[in-house]
C-alpha atoms as one frame of an Amber mdcrd trajectory, in Angstrom:
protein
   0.000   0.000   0.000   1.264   3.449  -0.923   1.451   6.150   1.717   2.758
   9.083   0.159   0.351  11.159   0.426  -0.650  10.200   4.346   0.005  13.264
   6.404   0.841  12.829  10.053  -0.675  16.600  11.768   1.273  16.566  15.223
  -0.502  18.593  17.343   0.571  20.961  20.529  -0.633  19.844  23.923  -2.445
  21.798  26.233  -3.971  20.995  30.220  -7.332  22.629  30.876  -5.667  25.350
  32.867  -4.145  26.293  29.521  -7.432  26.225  27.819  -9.102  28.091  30.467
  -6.438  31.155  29.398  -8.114  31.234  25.987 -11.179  32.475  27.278 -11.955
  35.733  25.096 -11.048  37.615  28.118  -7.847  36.683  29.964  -6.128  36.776
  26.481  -7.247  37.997  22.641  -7.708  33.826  21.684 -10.510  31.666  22.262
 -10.485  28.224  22.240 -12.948  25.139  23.030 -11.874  22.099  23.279 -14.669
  19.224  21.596 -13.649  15.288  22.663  -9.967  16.226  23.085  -9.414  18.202
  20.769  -8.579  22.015  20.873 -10.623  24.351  18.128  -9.399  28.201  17.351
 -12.892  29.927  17.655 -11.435  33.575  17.561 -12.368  34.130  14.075 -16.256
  33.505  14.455 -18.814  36.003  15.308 -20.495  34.349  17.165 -17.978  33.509
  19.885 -17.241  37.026  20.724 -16.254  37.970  24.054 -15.845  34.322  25.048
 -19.395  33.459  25.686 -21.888  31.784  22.443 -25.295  31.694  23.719 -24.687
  29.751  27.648 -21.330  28.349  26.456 -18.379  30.114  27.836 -14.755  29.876
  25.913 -12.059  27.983  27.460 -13.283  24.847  28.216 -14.511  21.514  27.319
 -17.879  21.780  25.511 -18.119  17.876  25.200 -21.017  17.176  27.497 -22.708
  20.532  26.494 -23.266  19.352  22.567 -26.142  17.481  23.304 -28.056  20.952
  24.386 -27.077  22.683  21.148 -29.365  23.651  18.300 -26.274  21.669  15.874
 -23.866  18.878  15.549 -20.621  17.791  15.930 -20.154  19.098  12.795 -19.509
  22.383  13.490 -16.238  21.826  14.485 -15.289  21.332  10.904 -15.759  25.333
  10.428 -12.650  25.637  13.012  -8.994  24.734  12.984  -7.766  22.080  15.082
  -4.967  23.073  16.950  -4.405  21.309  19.732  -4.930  18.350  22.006  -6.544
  18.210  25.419  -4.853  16.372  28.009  -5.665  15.846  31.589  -2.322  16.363
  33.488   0.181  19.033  33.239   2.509  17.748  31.293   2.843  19.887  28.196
   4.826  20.367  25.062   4.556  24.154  25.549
C-alpha cells in the first residue's frame, strides 16, 4: 500500500488550565476544546467575548453538545490546533 500522500498533523498539547487562558477575556484567543481536541474559535462572530449563547470559551464543551441547536459538525468550520490532556505535562 502506498502512503505518500498520508500526512501525520502533530498537534501541541495543552492541560485545561491552559485552555481556560483562551477564554476571550484573559487573552485575545478563544479556544474550546470538543472530545480532546482544541478548536481556534477567535475568528467567528459568534464567539465574541468568550461566551456563544450559555457556552463560555475555554473549556470543554463535550457534554454541552447534546443541548445545542447543531452537531458535531460544526467543528469542521474551526482549525484544530491542539490536544486536550488531563495532566500538566505539556509540550509548551
Amino acid at each position: 500500500m502506498d502512503h505518500s500522500t498520508d500526512q501525520v498533523v502533530l498537534m501541541e498539547s495543552y492541560t485545561s488550565k491552559q485552555l481556560a487562558l483562551r477564554n476571550g477575556q484573559d487573552t485575545p484567543e478563544i479556544w474550546v476544546a470538543y472530545k480532546g481536541i482544541i478548536y481556534d474559535v477567535t475568528s467567528s462572530r459568534l464567539w465574541k467575548k468568550g461566551m456563544h449563547y450559555e457556552h463560555w470559551a475555554g473549556q470543554d464543551l463535550t457534554t454541552e453538545l447534546a443541548d445545542a441547536p447543531h452537531t458535531e459538525s460544526v467543528f469542521k468550520k474551526f482549525q484544530a490546533i491542539g490536544q486536550l490532556i488531563s495532566n500538566d505535562t505539556t509540550s509548551r
